[in-house]
DRENNUKE-350142 format. One record per residue (C-alpha): x, y, z; residue in one letter. Coordinates in Angstrom, 2 decimals. Layout:
# DRENNUKE-350142
R      xx      yy      zz residuo
R       X       Y       Z       a
...
***
This chain:
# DRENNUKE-350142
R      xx      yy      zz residuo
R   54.95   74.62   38.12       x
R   56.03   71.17   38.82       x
R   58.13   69.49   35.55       x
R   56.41   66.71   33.88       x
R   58.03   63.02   34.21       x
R   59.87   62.23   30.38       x
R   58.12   59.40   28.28       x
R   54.30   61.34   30.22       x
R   52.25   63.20   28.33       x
R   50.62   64.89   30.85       x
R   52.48   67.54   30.24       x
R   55.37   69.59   29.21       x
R   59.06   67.54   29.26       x
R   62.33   68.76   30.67       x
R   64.75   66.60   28.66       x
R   67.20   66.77   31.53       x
R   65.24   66.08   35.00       x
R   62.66   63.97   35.68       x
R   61.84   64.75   39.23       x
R   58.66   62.71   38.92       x
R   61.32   59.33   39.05       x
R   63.64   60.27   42.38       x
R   61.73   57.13   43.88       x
R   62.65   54.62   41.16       x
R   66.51   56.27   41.44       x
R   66.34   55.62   45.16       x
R   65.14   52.58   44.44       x
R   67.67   51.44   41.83       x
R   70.35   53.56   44.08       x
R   69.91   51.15   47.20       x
R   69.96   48.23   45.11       x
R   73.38   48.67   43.01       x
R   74.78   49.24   46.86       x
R   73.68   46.12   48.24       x
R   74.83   43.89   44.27       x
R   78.11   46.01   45.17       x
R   78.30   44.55   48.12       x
R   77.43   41.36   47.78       x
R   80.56   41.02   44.64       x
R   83.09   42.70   46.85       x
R   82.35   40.45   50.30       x
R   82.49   37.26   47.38       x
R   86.08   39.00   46.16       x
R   86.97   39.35   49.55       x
R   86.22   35.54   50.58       x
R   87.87   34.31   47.58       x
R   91.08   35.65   46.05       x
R   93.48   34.51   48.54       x
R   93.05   30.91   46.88       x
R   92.46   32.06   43.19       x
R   94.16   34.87   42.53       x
R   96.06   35.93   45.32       x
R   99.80   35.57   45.56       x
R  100.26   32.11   45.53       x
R   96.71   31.54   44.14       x
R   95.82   29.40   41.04       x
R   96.22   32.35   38.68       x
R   98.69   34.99   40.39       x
R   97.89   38.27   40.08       x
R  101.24   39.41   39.71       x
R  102.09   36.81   37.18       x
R   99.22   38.17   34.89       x
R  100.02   41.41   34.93       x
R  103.55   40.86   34.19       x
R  102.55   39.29   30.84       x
R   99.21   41.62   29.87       x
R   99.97   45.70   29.24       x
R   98.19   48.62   31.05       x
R   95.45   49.29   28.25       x
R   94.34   45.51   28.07       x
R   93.63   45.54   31.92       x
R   93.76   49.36   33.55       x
R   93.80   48.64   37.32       x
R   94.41   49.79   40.31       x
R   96.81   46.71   41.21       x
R   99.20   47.95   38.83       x
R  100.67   50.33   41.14       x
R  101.16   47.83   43.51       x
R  100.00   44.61   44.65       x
R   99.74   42.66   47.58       x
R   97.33   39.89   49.34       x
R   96.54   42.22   51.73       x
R   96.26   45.51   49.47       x
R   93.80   43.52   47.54       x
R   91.71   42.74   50.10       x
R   91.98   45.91   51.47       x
R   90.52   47.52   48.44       x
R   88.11   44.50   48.45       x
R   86.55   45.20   52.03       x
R   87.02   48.83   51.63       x
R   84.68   48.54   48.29       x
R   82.46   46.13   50.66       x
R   82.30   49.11   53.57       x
R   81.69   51.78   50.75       x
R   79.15   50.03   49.15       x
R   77.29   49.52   52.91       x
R   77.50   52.96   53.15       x
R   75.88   53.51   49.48       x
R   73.19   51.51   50.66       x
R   72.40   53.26   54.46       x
R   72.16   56.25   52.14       x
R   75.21   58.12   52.62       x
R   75.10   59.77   48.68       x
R   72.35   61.84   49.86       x
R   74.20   63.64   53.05       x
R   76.79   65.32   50.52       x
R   76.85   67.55   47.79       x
R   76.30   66.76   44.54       x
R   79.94   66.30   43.69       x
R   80.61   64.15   46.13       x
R   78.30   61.85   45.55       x
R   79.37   61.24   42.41       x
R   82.73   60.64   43.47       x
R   81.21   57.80   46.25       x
R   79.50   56.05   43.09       x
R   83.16   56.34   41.49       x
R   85.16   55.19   43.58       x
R   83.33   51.31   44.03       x
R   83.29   51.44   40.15       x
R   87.05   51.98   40.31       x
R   87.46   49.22   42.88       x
R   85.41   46.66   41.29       x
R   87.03   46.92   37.96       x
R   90.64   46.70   39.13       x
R   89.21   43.35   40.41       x
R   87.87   42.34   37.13       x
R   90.31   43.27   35.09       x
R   92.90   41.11   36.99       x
R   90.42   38.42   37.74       x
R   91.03   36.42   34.55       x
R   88.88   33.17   34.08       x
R   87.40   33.48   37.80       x
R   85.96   37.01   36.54       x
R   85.02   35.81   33.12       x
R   81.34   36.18   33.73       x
R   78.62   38.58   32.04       x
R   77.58   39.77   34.58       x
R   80.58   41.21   35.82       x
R   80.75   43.61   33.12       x
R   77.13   44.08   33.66       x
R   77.78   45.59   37.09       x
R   81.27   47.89   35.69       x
R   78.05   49.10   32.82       x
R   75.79   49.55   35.29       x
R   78.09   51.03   37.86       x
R   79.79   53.65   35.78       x
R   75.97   55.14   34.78       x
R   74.84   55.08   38.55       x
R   77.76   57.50   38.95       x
R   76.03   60.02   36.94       x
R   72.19   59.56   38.64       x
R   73.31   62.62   40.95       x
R   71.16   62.77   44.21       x
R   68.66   64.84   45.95       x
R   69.99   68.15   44.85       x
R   69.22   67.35   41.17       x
R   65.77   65.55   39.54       x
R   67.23   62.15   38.08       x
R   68.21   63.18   34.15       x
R   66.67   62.19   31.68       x
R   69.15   61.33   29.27       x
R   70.64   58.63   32.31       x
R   67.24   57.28   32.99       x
R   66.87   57.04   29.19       x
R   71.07   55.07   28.44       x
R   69.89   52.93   31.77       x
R   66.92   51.85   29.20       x
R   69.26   51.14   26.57       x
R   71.51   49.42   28.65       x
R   68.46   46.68   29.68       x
R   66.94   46.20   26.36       x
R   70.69   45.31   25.17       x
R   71.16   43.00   28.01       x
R   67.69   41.37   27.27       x
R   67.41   41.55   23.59       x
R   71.00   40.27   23.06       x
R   69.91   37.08   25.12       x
R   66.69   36.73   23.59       x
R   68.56   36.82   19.97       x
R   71.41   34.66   20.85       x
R   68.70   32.12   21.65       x
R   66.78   32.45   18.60       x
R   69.93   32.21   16.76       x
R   71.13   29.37   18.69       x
R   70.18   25.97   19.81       x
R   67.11   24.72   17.66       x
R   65.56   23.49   20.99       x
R   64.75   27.13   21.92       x
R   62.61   27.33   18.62       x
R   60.66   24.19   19.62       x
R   60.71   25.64   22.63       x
R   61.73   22.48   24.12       x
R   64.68   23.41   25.43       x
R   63.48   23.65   29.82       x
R   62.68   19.87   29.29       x
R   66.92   19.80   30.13       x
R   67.75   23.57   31.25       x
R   66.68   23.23   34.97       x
R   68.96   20.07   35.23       x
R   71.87   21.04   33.27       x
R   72.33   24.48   34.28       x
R   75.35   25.64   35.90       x
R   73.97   25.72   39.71       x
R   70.70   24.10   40.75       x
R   69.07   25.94   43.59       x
R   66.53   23.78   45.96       x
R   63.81   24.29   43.59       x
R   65.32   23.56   40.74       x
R   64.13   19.25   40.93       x
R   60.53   20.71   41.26       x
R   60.81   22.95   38.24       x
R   62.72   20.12   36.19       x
R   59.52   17.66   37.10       x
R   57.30   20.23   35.92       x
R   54.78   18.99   33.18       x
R   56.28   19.23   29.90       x
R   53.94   21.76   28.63       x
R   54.49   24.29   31.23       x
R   58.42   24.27   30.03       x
R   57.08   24.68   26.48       x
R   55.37   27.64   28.15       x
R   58.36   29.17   30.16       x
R   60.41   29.02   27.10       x
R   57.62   31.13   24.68       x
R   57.25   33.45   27.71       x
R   60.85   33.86   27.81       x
R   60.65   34.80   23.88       x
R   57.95   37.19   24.28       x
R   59.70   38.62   27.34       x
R   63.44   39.22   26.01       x
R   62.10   39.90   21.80       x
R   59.14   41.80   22.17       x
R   59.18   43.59   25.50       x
R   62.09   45.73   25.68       x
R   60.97   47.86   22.86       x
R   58.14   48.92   25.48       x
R   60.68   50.29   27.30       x
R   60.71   53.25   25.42       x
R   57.63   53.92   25.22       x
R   55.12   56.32   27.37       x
R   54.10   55.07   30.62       x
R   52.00   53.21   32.57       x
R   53.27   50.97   29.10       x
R   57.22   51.38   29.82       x
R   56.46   50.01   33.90       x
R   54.40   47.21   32.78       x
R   57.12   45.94   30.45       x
R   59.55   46.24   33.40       x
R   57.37   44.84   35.44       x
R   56.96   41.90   32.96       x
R   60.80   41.92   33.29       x
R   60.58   41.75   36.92       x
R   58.30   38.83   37.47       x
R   60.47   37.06   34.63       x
R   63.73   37.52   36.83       x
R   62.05   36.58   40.22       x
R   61.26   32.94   38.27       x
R   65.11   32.33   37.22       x
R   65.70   33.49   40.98       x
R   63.63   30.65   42.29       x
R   64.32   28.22   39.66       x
R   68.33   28.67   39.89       x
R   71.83   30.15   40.74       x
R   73.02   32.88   38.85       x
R   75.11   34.60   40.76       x
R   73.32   38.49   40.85       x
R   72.92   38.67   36.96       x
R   68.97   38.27   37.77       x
R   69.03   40.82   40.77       x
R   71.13   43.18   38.81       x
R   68.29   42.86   35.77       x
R   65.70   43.31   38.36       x
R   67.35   46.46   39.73       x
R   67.78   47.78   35.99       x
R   64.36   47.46   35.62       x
R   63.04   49.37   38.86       x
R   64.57   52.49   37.47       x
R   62.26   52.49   34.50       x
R   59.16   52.03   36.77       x
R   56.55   54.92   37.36       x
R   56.54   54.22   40.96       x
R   53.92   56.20   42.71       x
R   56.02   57.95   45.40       x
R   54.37   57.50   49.05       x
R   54.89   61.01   50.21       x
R   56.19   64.10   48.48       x
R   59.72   63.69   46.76       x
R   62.37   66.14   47.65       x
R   62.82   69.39   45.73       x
R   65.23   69.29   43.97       x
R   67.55   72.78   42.57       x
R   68.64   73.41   39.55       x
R   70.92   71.09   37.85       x
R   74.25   72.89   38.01       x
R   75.86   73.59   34.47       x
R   79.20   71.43   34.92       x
R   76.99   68.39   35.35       x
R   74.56   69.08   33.10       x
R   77.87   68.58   30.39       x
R   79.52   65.45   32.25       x
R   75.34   64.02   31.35       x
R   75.71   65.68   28.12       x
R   79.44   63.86   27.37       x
R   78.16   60.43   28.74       x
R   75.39   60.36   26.32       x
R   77.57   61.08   23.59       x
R   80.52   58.78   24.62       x
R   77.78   55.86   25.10       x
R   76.05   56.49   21.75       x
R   79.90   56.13   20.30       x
R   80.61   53.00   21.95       x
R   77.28   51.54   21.45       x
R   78.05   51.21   17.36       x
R   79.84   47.51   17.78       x
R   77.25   46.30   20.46       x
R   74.52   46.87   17.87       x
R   76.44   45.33   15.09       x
R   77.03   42.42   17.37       x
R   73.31   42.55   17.85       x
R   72.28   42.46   14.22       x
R   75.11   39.90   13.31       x
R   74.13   36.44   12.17       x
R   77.23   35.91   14.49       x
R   76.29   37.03   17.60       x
R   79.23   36.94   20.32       x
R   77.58   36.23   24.31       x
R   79.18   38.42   27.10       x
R   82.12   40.23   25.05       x
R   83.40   43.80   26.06       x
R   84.85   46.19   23.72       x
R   86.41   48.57   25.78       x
R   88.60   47.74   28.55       x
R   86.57   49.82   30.98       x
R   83.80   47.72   30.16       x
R   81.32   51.08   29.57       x
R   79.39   49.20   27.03       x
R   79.21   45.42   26.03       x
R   77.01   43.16   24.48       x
R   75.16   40.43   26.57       x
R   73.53   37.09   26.07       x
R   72.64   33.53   27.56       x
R   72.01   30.06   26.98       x
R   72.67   30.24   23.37       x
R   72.79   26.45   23.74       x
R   71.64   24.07   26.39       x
R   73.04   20.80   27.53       x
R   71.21   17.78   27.25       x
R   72.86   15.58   29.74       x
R   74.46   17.09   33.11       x
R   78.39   15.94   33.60       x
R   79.87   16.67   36.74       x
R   83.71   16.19   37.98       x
R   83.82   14.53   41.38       x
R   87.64   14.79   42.82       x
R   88.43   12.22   45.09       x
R   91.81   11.58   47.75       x
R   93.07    9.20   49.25       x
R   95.69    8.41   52.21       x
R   97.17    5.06   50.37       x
R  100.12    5.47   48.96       x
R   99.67    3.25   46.61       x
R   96.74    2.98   45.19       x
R   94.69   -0.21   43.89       x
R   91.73   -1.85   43.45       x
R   90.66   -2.21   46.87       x
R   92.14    1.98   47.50       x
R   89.39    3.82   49.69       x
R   88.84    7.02   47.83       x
R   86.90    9.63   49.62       x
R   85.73   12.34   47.56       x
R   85.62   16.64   48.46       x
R   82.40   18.50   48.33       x
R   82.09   21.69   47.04       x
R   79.47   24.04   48.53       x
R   77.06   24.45   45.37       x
R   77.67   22.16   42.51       x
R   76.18   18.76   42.59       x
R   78.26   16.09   44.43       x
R   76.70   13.89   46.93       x
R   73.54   12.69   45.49       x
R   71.38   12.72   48.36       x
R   72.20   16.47   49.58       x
R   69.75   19.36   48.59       x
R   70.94   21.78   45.79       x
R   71.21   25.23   47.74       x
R   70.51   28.80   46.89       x
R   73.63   30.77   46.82       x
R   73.05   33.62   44.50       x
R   73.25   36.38   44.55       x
R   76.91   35.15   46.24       x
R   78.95   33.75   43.07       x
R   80.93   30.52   43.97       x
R   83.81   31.08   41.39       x
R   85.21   28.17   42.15       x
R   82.39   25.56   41.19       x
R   81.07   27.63   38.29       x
R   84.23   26.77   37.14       x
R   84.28   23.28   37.58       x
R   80.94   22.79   35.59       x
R   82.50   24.70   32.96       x
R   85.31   22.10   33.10       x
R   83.46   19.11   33.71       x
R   82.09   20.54   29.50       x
R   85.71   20.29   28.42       x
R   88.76   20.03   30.25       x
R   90.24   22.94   27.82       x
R   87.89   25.13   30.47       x
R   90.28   23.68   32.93       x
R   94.01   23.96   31.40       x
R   95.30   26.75   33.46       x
R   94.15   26.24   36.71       x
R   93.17   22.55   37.51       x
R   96.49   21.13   38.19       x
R   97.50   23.66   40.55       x
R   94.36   22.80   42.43       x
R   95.46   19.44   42.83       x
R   98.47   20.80   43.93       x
R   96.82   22.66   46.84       x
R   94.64   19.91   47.70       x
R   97.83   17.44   48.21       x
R   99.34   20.38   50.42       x
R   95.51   20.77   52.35       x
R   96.04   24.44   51.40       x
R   94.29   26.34   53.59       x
R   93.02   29.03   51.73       x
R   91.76   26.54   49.03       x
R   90.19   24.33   51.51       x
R   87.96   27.18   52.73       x
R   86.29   27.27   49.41       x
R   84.93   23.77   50.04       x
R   82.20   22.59   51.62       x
R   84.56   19.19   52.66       x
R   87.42   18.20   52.94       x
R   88.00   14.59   53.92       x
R   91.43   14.90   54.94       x
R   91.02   17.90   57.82       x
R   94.43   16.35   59.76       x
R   97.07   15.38   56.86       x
R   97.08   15.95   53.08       x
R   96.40   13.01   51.13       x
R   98.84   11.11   49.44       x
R   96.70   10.64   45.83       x
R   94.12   12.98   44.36       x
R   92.32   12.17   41.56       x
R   89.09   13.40   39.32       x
R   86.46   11.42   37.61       x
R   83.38   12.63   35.65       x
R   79.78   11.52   35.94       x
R   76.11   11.52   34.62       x
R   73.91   13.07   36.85       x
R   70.58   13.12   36.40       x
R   67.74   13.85   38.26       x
R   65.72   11.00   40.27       x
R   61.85   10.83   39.62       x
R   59.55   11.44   41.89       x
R   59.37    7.63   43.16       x
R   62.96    7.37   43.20       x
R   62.86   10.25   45.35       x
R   60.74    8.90   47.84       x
R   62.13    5.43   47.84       x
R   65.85    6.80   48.47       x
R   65.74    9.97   49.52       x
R   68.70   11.30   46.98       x
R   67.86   14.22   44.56       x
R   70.23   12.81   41.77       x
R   71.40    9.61   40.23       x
R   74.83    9.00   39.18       x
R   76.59    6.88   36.46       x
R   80.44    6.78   35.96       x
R   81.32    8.58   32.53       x
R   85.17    8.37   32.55       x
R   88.47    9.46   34.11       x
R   88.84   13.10   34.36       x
R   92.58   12.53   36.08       x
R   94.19    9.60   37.03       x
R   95.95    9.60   40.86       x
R   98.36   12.14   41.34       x
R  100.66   12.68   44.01       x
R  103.06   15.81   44.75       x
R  106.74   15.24   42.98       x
***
C-alpha cells in the first residue's frame, strides 16, 4: 500500500517519506540549480574588480586580518584571481548540471555530495565577500542550500522531517520580515508606507513608475496584504493540506508582485522556490518508486533535525525580541539565521552621480561628464531595467552609500582610484564610461533628489525622474 503524504489525513503517515511530494522536490530541486547559477555567473562577472587581487576589498588582505572560524573557506588554502573564478564557474557548470537533472542519474550518495559541493563553493564566496556579500539573501541561499543537500533523490520519497525544517525555514524568513515591519517604521502601521517604497527602493525595475503612480489606496492595500501575507499566513504552513498550498500559493502570488514591481536580486525567486516545496502539486503522471530509505541517511535526516532545532533557539529569540536584528547569522556556516526587510522606508530617494573630467584644472566653466551604472538611477530620461534575479553589487552599494557615506568608507576611494586609472575590470561593471580612450584627470561625486516625474511631466519630456542638486558627495580628485 502506497504511504500517505505528511500534513494528509487521508491516511496513515510515514514521518520520514513523503513520496506523495517527489514533484514539489523536483520542483524546488530545479529551481535552487538555476538561483545557484544565476549567484555564481554574478560572482564570476564581478570579483575581479571587488574583491579580486587588486580589487576594492582584497581577498587576501581580509583574510589576513579575520581567523578561520569567523570566515571558514575554501580560499584559505589558497587564493588566486583565477582559483576564484575557477571555483566560481565551476559552481556555475555544477549548478547547470543540478538543473539538466544530473542528481537523479547517481546514487543516493552521490547526489548528496553534488548538492554539497555548490554549498561549499558558494559559501567560501560569501564568507570572503565582505560588504559586496552583505546581503540576506545570501545567507538565505547557504540556509537553503545546505537543506537541499539532504532532499535525497529518486531512490528515496522526499523526508518528512526536510520538507517539514524547509517550512520552518520560510515562515522565519517571512514572519521575521513581517515583524520587523510591525516593529519598525510607523508608516507600515498606517500602512502608508508604498506611497514612497516603489521610488525609494534600492533598484527600480521598468514597472516600478507605474506602481509608484498607483492610486493611493491600492498602496494602502498592498501594504495590509503584505501584513496578512508575512503575520498570518505562514502559520498555515503547517497545517494539513489543500490549506498549507494555498498559503504558499498566497506566498507565491505575493513574490511574483515584488518581482514585477522591483529588483531584488533572487531573494523573491528564492522565496518563491521555498514555497513550491510545500505545495500539494498534483503530479501529471505516476512518480517514481522510490526504495527504502537506507539507514545511514535516515540518521544524517535524523542529526539535521536535531542540529537545526539547536541552532534555531537565537533566531526565535531574535524573533520575539522587541529588538529585532534584519539579516544577521549566528553561525559562520550560515545553517540558520534570522531574516527581515524594510524595517524602515525612505521618504525621499538620494542618489550619488560621479562625474570626470579631462581638465586639469577644474573651474566654473569645467565640462563634467558623468558614468552610468547599469541599474541604479542616473540619467533621468533612461528606463529603470529589470536585472534580478542578477545582483549588481556594485550599485546596491552605491544606494546604500548615497544613505550615508559611512556605507561607503572602505571602498569608495579606491573606486575613484580605478576610475582615474580607467581600470578595466572596474569599468566593465558600468554601463558608461565617458572616458573609453584616456583616464580622466578629475573625478568627483555629487548627490541628488530624485524623484519621480508625473504622468504629464512624463509625456511632456519624456524622462522617468526629476533631479535636484542635494550637495557634494566628493570634491575633484585627481591621482597623487
Amino acid at each position: 500500500m502506497p504511504r500517505a503524504a505528511p500534513w494528509d489525513h487521508t491516511g496513515g503517515v510515514d514521518w520520514f517519506g513523503a513520496p506523495d511530494h517527489w514533484l514539489a522536490r523536483l520542483v524546488f530541486q530545479r529551481g535552487l540549480a538555476a538561483v545557484y547559477l544565476v549567484a555564481f555567473a554574478g560572482a564570476a562577472l564581478q570579483f575581479r574588480a571587488l574583491i579580486g587581487a587588486r580589487g576594492l576589498l582584497p581577498v587576501p588582505a581580509y583574510l589576513a586580518r579575520v581567523p578561520w572560524r569567523a570566515a571558514p573557506s575554501l580560499f584559505r588554502l589558497h587564493y588566486s584571481d583565477r582559483f576564484f573564478a575557477g571555483c566560481a564557474w565551476g559552481g556555475a557548470a555544477l549548478s547547470a548540471a543540478l538543473l539538466a537533472g544530473v542528481d537523479g542519474l547517481v546514487p543516493l550518495w552521490a547526489a548528496m555530495l553534488l548538492w554539497l559541493v555548490p554549498w561549499v563553493l558558494y559559501l567560501s564566496v560569501v564568507n570572503v565577500g565582505q560588504t559586496w556579500y552583505g546581503f540576506g539573501w545570501e545567507s538565505l541561499l547557504l540556509e537553503t542550500g545546505f537543506l537541499a543537500v539532504f532532499l535525497g533523490n529518486d531512490e528515496v520519497a522526499p523526508p518528512v522531517l526536510v520538507l517539514f525544517l524547509l517550512r520552518w525555514l520560510l515562515f522565519r524568513l517571512e514572519f521575521g520580515a513581517g515583524m520587523i515591519k510591525i516593529r519598525g517604521d510607523a508608516c507600515w502601521r498606517n500602512l502608508t508606507c508604498l506611497y514612497f517604497h516603489h521610488e525609494t527602493q534600492p533598484m527600480p525595475g521598468p514597472l516600478s513608475w507605474f506602481f509608484h503612480r498607483l492610486p493611493r489606496p491600492l498602496h494602502r492595500l498592498e501594504a495590509a496584504a503584505n501584513h496578512v501575507t508575512q503575520l498570518v499566513v505562514p502559520f498555515l504552513l503547517f497545517t494539513p493540506q489543500p490549506v498549507a498550498t494555498a498559503a504558499a500559493s498566497v506566498m507565491i502570488v505575493t513574490q511574483l508582485w515584488l518581482v514585477l514591481s522591483g529588483n531584488f536580486a533572487w531573494l523573491n525567486w528564492l522565496t518563491i522556490v521555498l514555497a513550491a516545496s510545500v505545495l500539494g502539486l498534483p503530479p501529471p503522471y505516476p512518480g517514481p518508486a522510490p526504495g527504502a530509505a537506507p539507514l545511514w541517511y535516515e540518521v544524517l535526516v535524523l542529526a539535521l533535525t536535531v542540529l537545526v532545532a539547536a541552532l534555531s533557539v537565537r533566531p526565535v529569540r531574535n524573533l520575539l525580541s522587541r529588538h529585532q536584528s534584519m539579516n544577521r547569522s549566528y553561525d559562520a556556516l550560515h545553517l540558520v539565521n534570522t531574516y527581515g526587510a524594510f524595517g524602515s522606508v525612505g521618504r525621499v530617494r538620494l542618489e550619488i552621480v560621479v562625474e570626470g573630467t579631462a581638465d586639469t584644472a577644474p573651474g566654473p566653466g569645467t565640462r563634467w561628464q558623468a558614468y552610468e551604472f547599469r541599474g541604479k538611477p542616473g540619467d533621468p530620461r533612461r528606463m529603470p531595467r529589470q536585472f534580478a534575479p542578477y545582483h549588481l553589487r556594485l550599485d546596491w552599494m552605491m544606494w546604500f552609500a548615497a544613505l550615508s557615506p559611512v556605507y561607503a568608507r572602505a571602498w569608495f576611494g579606491p573606486f575613484v582610484e580605478r576610475l582615474l586609472d580607467n581600470d578595466r575590470d572596474t569599468l566593465r561593471l558600468l554601463r558608461h564610461c565617458p572616458f573609453p580612450d584616456a583616464p580622466p584627470a578629475h573625478v568627483r561625486a555629487r548627490v541628488f533628489r530624485y524623484r519621480y516625474t508625473t504622468w504629464r511631466e512624463r509625456r511632456e519630456t519624456g524622462a522617468w525622474w526629476e533631479r535636484t542638486y542635494v550637495r557634494e558627495f566628493l570634491p575633484p580628485t585627481r591621482l597623487r
